[in-house]
C-alpha positions, 0 to 999 in steps of 0.5 A: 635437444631431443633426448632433453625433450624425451627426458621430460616427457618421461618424467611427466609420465611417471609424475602423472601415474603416481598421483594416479595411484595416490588418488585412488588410494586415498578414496578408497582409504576414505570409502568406508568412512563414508558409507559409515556416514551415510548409514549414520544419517539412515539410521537417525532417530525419526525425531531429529528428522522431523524436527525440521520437517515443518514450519511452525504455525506462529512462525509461519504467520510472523513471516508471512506478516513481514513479507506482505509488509515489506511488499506493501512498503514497496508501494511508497516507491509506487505512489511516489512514481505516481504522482513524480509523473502525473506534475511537472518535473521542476517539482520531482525532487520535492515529491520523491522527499515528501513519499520518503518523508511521510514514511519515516516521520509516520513510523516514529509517530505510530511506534511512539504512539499511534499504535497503542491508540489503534490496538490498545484493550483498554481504551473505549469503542471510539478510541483505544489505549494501552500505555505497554503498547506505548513505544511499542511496550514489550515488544521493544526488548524483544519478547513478542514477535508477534506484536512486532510483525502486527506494529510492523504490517500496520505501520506501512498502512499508515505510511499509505494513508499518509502518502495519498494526500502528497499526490493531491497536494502537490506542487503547491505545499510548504515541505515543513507543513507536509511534514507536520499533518504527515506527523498528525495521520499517523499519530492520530487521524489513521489510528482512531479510525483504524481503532473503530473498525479493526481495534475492537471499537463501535463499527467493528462491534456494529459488523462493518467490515472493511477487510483490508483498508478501502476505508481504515486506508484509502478514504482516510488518506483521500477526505484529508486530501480534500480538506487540504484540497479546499484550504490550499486551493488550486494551483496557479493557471489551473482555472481561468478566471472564466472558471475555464479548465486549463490542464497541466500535464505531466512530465513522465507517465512512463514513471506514473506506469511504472508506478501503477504496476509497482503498487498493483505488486505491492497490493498482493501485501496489501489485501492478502496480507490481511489475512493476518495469517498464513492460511489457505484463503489468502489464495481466494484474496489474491485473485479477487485483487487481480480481477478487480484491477483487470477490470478496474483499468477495462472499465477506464480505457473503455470509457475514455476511449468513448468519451475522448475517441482515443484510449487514455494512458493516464485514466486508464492507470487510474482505473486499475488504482480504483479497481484495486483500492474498490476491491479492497474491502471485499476482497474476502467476502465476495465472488470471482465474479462479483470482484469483476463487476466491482472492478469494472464499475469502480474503473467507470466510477473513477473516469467521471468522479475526476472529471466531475471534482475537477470541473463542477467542484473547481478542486485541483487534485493532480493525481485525481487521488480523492476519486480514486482513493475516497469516491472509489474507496467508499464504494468499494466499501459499500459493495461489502453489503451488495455482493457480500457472501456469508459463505465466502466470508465466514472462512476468515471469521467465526459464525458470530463475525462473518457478514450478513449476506448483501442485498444482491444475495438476499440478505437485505439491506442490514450489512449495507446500512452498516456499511454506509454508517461506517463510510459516513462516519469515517468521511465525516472524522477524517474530513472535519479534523483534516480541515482544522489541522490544515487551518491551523497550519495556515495560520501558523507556519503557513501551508501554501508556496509563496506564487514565486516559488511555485513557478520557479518549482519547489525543487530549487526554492524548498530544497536547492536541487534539480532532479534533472539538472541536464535539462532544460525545464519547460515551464507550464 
């Protein structure tokens, strides 16, 4: 046994030393193939170098266009949690299908049509047209990648226009109705006023500026909200018949938090990304978004906290969505600083339109959407022509497109008037049209639950589902 075991060791010994040798046989049998190599690559023309050394300024703005459109995609999962967490659970099912829904019927509608209203050359100051733009014209068979990374940044804007009327609506709408003036935002209501003020038609001409959708968005979503508001009226128990307030809380404002940072990460597409273009300003725009919200949600927890005696969660949530959506239009045009003060009032301004709208005007808006999105959108708008900087425009635009200076920088009150032409303007389209289209709905397949839907919830009456069939659903 002892001299078998010698006999291996011995074996393996001489095993181990001739796949040694070969090893080192075979790298230095390799070595001057690889130092023939590695002078190859040395002496490579400088051209073949280059050629990869920089990334092309079209190619550069195409993907900065998507990834911004994909960052504002990702704010119908925000918007969506937003809303699930600010009503009941027993209609989580039907909200979370309404943000997917609104999405998908909307990118149909503004491939098909939408998008050649909005952009198209060859319509008017009030409404644009394009029949190659229809279906998305070239773009379709692959020609134009550019006008396909322009279709793809605007079609998740006009997915959020549409949205924002799901949060006020909720937990009384028809599932078939939402779909139907979702179909009507995207194909017409975002894209004619979209026109107006980024394709070329009369605002745009008149020097509004709106530069990344305060307005062209946020409001168009919200004054739709409020025709639909009106129509459908409130929800069952939320007034007494003394007109007494009585809240219906959430089910998970841990969601709607969550919601709020996915849509404050998803506003880094939205405002920079309207840049259009990979340049160095869109740094200057990042940061003015930042400060707005930081201050919009300072502005509501200070306030609430004031008013209640405690810091509320829930306004406080919405004070960053109100700095955000306020910063918005100007966020290209203003200051650091005038980005604070804009955030900081548009958190204040939120705290008492929602509670004003709720009990003066007795509209029932679960999210408080009109006040974030209109009352906050327009002002944020009209800051344009209060804490407007030429200076701090003119980099984004030419001499003859930048904006006048704002009265709070001396430049009068011209850039103001244009800005207040624009937001009543767009008010008074979005508003008068939405309410018809809700009227019209009323009266035909019906917009409103019937009252025993709405108490048992939509997630068992429009769709056969529980979104948490484990539990046991507390009604209220």
């Amino acid at each position: 046994m002892a001299w078998s075991w010698l006999t291996k060791v011995s074996l393996g010994a001489i095993l181990a030393t001739g796949l040694c040798t070969v090893s080192v046989q075979a790298q230095e049998a390799a070595a001057p193939a690889v130092a023939a190599a590695a002078e190859a690559v040395a002496e490579a023309p400088a051209a073949a170098v280059e050629a990869v050394s920089y990334l092309p300024q079209d190619v550069a703005n195409i993907m900065w266009l998507i990834i911004a459109g994909l960052l504002v995609f990702f704010m119908q999962a925000g918007f969506a949690m937003v809303e699930t967490g600010l009503t009941r659970a027993k209609n989580a099912c039907n909200i979370m299908m309404k943000n997917l829904m609104d999405f998908c019927i909307g990118a149909i509608a503004f491939w098909a049509v939408g998008y050649a209203l909005m952009y198209g050359g060859n319509g008017n100051a009030f409404v644009g047209w394009d029949k190659d733009l229809l279906f998305l014209g070239s773009a379709t068979a692959g020609q134009d990648y550019a006008a396909s990374a322009s279709w793809f940044f605007q079609v998740v804007f006009a997915a959020t226009a549409a949205t924002i009327v799901s949060g006020a609506m909720a937990e009384r709408t028809k599932f078939i109705a939402y779909c139907f003036y979702s179909l009507i935002i995207s194909l017409v209501l975002y894209p004619v006023s979209g026109h107006w003020i980024w394709g070329g038609g009369w605002l745009s001409s008149m020097g509004f500026r709106d530069f990344a959708g305060s307005t062209v968005v946020h409001s168009v979503g919200a004054w739709a909200s409020l025709a639909g508001c009106i129509v459908i009226g409130p929800r069952i128990g939320k007034f007494g018949a003394d007109g007494r307030i009585n809240p219906i809380p959430g089910h998970n404002l841990v969601l709607t938090a969550l919601g709020v940072f996915i849509l404050w990460f998803g506003w880094y597409g939205f405002n920079p990304g309207s840049t259009l273009l990979a340049i160095p300003g869109m740094a200057h725009v990042a940061v003015t978004t930042t400060l707005g919200a930081a201050a919009g949600a300072i502005g509501a927890m200070m306030v609430s906290w004031f008013r209640f005696g405690k810091p509320d969660l829930s306004m406080t949530l919405n004070g960053t969505l109100a700095g955000l959506v306020a910063i918005t239009a100007p966020c290209a045009s203003v200051t650091t600083g005038a980005a604070i003060i804009i955030g900081l009032v548009a958190g204040v301004l939120v705290f008492y339109s929602v509670l004003f709208i709720e009990a003066k005007l007795k509209i029932d808006d679960p999210v408080g959407a009109i006040s974030v999105h209109g009352v906050c959108g327009s002002f944020g708008t009209l800051c344009v022509g209060l804490f407007g900087s030429r200076a701090v425009d003119l980099p984004f635009w030419s001499e003859e497109t930048a904006i006048k200076d704002g009265l709070f920088y001396g430049g009068g009150f011209h850039q103001l008037g244009v800005q207040a032409v624009g937001v009543a303007s767009v008010m008074a389209f979005t508003f008068v049209c939405a309410f018809v289209l809700f009227k019209i709905l009323e009266a035909t397949i019906g917009l409103r639950v019937s009252r025993e839907e709405e108490i048992a919830g939509l997630d068992i009456e429009e769709h056969g589902q529980e979104a948490y069939p484990n539990y046991v659903i507390r009604d209220n």
